[in-house]
Backbone as CSV, one residue per row, in Angstrom:
resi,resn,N_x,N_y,N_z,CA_x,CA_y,CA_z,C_x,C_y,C_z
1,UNK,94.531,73.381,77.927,94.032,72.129,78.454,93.805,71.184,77.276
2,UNK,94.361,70.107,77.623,94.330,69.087,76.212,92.751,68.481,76.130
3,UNK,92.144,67.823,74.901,90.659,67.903,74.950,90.418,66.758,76.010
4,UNK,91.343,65.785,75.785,91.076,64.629,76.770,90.368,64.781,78.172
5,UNK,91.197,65.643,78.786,91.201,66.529,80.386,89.714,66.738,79.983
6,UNK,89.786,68.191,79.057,88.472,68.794,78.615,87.145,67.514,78.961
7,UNK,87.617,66.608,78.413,86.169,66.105,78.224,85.929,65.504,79.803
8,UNK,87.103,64.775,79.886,86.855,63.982,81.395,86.002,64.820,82.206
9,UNK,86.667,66.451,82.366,86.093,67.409,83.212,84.813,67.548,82.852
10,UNK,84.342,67.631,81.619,82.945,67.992,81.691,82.169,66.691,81.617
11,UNK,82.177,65.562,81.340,81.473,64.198,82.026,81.733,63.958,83.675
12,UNK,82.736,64.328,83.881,82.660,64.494,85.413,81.443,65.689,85.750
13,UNK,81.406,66.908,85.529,80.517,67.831,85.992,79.529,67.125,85.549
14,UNK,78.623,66.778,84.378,77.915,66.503,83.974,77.170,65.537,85.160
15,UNK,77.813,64.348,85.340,77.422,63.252,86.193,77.305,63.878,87.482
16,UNK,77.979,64.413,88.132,77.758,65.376,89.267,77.074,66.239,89.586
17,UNK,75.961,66.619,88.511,75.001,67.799,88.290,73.758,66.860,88.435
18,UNK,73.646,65.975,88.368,72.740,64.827,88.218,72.128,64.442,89.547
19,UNK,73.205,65.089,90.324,72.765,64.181,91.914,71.882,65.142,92.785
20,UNK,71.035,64.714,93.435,70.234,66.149,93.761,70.508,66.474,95.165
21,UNK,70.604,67.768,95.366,71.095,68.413,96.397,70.177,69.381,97.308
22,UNK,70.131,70.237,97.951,69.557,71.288,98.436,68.962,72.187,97.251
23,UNK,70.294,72.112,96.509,69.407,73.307,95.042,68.445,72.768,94.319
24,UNK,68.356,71.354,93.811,67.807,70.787,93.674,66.332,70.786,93.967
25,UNK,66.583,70.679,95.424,65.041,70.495,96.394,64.620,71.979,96.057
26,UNK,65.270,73.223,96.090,64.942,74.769,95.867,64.802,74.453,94.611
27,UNK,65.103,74.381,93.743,64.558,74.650,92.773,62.916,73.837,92.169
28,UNK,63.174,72.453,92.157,61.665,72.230,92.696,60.557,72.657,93.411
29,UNK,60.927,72.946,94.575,60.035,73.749,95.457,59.512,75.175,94.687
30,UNK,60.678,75.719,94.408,59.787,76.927,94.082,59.432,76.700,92.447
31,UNK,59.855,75.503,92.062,59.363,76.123,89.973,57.559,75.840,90.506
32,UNK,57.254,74.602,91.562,56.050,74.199,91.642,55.356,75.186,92.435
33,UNK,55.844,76.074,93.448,54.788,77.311,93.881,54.838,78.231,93.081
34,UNK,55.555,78.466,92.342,55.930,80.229,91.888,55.891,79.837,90.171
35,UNK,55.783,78.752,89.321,56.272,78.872,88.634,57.709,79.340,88.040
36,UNK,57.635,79.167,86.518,59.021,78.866,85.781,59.469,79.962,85.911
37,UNK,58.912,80.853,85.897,60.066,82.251,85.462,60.527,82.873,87.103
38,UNK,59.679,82.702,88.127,60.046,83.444,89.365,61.088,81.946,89.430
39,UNK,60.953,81.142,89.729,62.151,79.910,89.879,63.702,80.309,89.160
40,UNK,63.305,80.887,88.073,65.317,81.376,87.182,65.375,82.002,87.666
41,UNK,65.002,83.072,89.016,65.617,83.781,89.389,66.065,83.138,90.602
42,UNK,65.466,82.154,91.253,66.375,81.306,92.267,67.390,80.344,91.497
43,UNK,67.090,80.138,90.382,68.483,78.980,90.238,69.542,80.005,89.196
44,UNK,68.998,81.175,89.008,70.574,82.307,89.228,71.409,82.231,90.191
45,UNK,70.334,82.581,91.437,70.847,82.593,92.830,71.682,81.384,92.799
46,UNK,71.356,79.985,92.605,72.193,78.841,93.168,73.772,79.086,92.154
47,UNK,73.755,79.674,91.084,74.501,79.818,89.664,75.545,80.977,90.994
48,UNK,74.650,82.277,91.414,75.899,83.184,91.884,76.203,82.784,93.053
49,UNK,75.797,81.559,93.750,76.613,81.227,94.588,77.495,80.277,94.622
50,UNK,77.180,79.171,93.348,78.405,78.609,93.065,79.571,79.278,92.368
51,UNK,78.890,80.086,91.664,80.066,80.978,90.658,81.650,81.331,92.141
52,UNK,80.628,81.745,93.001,81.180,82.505,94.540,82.088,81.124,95.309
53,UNK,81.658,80.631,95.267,82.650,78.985,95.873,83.460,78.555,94.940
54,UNK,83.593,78.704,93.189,84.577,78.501,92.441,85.504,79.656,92.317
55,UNK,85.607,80.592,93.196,85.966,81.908,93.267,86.930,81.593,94.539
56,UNK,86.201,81.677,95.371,86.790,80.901,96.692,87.629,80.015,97.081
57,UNK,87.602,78.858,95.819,88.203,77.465,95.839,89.640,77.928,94.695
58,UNK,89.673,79.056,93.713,90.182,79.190,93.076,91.434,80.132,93.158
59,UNK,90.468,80.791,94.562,91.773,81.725,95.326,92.182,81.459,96.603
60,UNK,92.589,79.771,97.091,92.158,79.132,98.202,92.190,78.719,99.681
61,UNK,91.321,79.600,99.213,89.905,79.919,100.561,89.607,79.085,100.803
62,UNK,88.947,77.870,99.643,88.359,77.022,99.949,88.850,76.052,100.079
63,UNK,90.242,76.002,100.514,91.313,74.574,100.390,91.452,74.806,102.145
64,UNK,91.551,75.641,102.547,91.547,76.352,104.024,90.019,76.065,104.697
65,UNK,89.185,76.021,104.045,87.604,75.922,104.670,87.708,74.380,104.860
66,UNK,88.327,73.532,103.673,88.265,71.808,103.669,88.778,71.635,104.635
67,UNK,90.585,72.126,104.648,91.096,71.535,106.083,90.946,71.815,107.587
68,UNK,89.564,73.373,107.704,89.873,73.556,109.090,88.286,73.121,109.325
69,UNK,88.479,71.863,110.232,87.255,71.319,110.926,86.197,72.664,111.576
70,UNK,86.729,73.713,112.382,86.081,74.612,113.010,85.263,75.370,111.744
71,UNK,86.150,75.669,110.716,85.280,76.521,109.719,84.626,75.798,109.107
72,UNK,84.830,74.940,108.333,83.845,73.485,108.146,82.465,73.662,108.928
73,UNK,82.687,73.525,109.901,81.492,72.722,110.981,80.933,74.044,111.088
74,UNK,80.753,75.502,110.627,80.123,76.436,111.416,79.267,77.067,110.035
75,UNK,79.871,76.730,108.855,79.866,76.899,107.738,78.255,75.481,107.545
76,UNK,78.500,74.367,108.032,77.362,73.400,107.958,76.286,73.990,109.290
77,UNK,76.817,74.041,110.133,75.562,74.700,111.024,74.912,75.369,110.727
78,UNK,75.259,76.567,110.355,74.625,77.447,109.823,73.868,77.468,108.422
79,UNK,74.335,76.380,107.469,73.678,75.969,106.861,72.492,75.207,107.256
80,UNK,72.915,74.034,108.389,71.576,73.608,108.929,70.535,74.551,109.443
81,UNK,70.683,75.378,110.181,70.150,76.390,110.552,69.245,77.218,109.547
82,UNK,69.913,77.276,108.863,69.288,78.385,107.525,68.277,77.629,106.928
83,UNK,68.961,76.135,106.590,67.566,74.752,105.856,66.297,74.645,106.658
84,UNK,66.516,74.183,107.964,65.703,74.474,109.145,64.400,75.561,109.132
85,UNK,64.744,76.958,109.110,64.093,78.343,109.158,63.458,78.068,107.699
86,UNK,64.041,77.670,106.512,63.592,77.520,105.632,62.364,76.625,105.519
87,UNK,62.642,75.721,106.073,61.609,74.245,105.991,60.280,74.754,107.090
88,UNK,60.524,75.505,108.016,59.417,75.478,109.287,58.673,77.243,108.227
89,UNK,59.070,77.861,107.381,58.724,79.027,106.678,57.644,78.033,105.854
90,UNK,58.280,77.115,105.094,57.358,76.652,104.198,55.966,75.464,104.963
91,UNK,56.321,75.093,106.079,55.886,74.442,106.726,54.271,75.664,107.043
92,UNK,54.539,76.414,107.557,53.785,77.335,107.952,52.791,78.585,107.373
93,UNK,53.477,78.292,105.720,52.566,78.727,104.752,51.140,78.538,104.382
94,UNK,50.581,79.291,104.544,49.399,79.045,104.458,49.047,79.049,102.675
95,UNK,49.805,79.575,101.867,49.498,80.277,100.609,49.283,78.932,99.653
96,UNK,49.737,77.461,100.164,49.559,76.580,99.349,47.954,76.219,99.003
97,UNK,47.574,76.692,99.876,45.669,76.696,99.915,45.149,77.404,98.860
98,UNK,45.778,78.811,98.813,45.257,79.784,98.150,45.029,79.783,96.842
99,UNK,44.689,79.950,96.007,44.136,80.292,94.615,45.512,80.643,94.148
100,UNK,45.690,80.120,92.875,47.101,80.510,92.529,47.788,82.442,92.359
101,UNK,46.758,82.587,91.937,46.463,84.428,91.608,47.003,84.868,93.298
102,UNK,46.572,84.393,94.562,47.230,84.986,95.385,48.670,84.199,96.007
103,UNK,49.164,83.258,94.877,50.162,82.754,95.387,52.025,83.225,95.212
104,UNK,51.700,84.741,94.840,52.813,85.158,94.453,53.168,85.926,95.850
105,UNK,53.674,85.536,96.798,53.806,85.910,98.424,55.113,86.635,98.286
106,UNK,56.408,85.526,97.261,57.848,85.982,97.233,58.067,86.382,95.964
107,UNK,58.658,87.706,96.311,59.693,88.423,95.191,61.306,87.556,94.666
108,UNK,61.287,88.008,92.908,61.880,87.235,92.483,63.521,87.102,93.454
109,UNK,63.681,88.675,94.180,64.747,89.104,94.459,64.670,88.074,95.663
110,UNK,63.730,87.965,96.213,63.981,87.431,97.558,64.447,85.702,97.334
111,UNK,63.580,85.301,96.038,64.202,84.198,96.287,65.596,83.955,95.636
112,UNK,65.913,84.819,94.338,67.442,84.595,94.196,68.309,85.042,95.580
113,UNK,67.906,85.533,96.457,69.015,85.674,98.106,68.520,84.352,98.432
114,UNK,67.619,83.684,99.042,67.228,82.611,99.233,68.170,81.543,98.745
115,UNK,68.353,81.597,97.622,69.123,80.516,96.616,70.985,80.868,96.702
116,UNK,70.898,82.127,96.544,72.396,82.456,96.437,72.989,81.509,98.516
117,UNK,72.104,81.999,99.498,72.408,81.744,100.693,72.465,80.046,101.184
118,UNK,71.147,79.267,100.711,71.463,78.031,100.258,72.807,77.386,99.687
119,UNK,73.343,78.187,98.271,74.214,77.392,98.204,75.868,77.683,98.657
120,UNK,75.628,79.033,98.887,76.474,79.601,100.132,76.670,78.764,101.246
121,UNK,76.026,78.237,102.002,76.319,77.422,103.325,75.895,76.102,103.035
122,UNK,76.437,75.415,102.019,76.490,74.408,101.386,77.972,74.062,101.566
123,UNK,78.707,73.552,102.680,80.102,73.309,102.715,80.690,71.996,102.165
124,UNK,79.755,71.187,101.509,80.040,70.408,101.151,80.909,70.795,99.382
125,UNK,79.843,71.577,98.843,80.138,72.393,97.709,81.739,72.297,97.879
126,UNK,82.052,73.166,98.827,83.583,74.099,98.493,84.479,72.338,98.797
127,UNK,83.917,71.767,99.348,84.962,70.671,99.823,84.846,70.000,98.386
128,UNK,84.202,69.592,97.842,84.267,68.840,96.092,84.850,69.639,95.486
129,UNK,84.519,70.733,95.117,85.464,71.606,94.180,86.829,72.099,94.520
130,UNK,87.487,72.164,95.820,88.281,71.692,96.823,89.312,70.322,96.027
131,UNK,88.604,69.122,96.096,88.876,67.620,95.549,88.676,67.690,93.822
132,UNK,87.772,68.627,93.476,87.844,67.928,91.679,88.862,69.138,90.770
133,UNK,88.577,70.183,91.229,89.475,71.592,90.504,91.241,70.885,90.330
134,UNK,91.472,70.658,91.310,92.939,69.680,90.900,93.064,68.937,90.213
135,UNK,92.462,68.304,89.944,92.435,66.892,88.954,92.519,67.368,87.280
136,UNK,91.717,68.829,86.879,92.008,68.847,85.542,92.810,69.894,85.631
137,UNK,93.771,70.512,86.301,94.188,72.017,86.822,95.878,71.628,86.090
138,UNK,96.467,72.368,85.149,97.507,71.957,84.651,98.618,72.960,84.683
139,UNK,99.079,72.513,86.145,100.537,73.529,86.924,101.078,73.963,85.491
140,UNK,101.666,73.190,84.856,102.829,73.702,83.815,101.886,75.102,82.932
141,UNK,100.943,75.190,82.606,100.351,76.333,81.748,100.490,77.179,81.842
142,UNK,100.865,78.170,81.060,100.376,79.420,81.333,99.981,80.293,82.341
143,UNK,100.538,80.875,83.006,99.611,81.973,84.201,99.758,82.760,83.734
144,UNK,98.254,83.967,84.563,98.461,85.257,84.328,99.805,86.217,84.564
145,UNK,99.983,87.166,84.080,101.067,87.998,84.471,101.031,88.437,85.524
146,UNK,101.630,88.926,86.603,101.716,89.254,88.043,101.894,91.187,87.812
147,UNK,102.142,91.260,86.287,102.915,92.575,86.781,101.932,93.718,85.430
């Protein structure tokens, strides 16, 4: 990849990392209940589930998820769904009252699934990386060997 590409691509990510999203809102949410260190284990989670959609988009899956409206739309439902259960969980917490000493309710594990599932049914995700992975992706290079 020539550096030019190189750079475009990473001022593109860069500026695009900027915009705040669902992970975003998770990761706020929990650095301010749980503190810093139970929080890296949710924004792992958001890390192995994008890692999982550039995986997807790279073997594409996710060029097939962009164009079929049905998988699209069930892929966002269920994301709504999941945000939803999420929001009426925190809604219903009582632990924001509590003394911080009893405010450790969630395990780190639970919230990296929390985070990984968030950005899992995030269909917007696979549809950008879908639209930007082409743009610095250079047909003529090099591929792996098949054999």
């Amino acid at each position: 990849m020539d550096y030019h590409v190189w750079f475009a691509y990473v001022v593109t990510a860069i500026v695009f990392s900027l915009a705040p999203g669902s992970g975003t809102v998770n990761s706020i949410s929990n650095g301010l209940s749980y503190g810093t260190r139970k929080s890296l284990a949710a924004i792992a989670g958001l890390q192995i589930g994008l890692a999982i959609h550039i995986m997807l988009v790279g073997a594409g899956i996710g060029a097939l998820v962009a164009k079929s409206a049905l998988a699209f739309s069930i892929i966002k439902w269920v994301g709504v769904v999941y945000l939803i259960w999420l929001g009426i969980q925190k809604w219903r917490d009582t632990s924001s009252v509590k003394a911080s000493s009893e405010h450790e309710s969630r395990t780190a594990g639970q919230l990296l699934r929390s985070a990984v599932l968030i950005n899992l049914t995030n269909p917007k995700s696979i549809v950008f990386l879908v639209a930007l992975f082409p743009q610095f992706i250079d047909l003529l290079a090099t591929k792996f060997s098949s054999s």
